[in-house]
NUDO-639003 format. One record per residue (C-alpha): residue in one letter; x, y, z. Coordinates in pm, whole numbers, padded with zeros to 5 digits, always signed. Example, Ala and Ser with C-alpha at 12.3 -4.5 7.8 and 13.67 -1.06 7.14 Angstrom:
A+01230-00450+00780;S+01367-00106+00714;
***
This chain:
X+00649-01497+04553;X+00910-01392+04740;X+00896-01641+05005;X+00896-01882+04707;X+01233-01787+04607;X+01329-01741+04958;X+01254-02135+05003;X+01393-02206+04706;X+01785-02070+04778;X+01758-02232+05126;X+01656-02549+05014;X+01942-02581+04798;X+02149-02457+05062;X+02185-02068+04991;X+02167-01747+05105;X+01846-01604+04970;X+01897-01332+04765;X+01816-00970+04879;X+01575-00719+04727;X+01842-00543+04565;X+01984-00868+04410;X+01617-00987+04319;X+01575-00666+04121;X+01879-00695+03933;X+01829-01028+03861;X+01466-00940+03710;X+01634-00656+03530;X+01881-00870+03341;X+01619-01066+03242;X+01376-00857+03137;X+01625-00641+02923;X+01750-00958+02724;X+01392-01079+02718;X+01312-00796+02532;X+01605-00669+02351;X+01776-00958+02238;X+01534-01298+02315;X+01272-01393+02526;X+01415-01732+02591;X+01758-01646+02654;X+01652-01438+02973;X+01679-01724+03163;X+02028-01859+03025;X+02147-01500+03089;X+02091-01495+03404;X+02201-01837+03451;X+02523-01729+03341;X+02491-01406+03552;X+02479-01657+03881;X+02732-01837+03799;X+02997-01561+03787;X+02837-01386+04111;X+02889-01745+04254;X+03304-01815+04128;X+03323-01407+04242;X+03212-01504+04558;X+03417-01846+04617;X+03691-01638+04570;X+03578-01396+04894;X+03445-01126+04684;X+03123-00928+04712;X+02793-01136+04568;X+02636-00786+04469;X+02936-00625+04374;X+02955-00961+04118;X+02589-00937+04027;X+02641-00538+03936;X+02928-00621+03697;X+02721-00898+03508;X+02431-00652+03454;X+02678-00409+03357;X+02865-00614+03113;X+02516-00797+02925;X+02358-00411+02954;X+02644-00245+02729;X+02616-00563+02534;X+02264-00517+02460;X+02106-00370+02107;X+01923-00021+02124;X+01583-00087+02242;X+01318-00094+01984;X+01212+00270+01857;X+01509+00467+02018;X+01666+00699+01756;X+02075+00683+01784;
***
């Protein structure tokens, strides 16, 4: 798999993402997958990309980008399902 994705970002030209990004990436997804819809996971992190890519344009840090996004759809998302509070 991950010399799938690997292929994939250089075939389009890209840095392929690290293990920390990857992880993140799966993260965002599977938190809005389950906590908000299943088939906006991958329109979330859609929209994660493209900030971590205008971040980056600009000269600034693609991981640095990619931890804000998580941060910002994480404190967006509802309680998970059976936690009191």
């Amino acid at each position: 798999m991950d010399e799938w994705i690997d292929a994939f970002a250089t075939s389009l030209g890209e840095e392929p993402s690290s293990p920390r990004e990857t992880g993140a990436v799966l993260k965002l997804a599977r938190e809005v997958a389950h906590r908000v819809e299943r088939r906006l996971a991958p329109v979330s992190s859609f929209i994660a990309g493209v900030h971590v890519g205008r971040v980056a344009a600009e000269g600034g840090s693609r991981e640095a980008a990619l931890a804000e996004a998580l941060e910002a759809a994480l404190a967006m998302l509802p309680p998970e399902s059976g936690s009191t509070g």
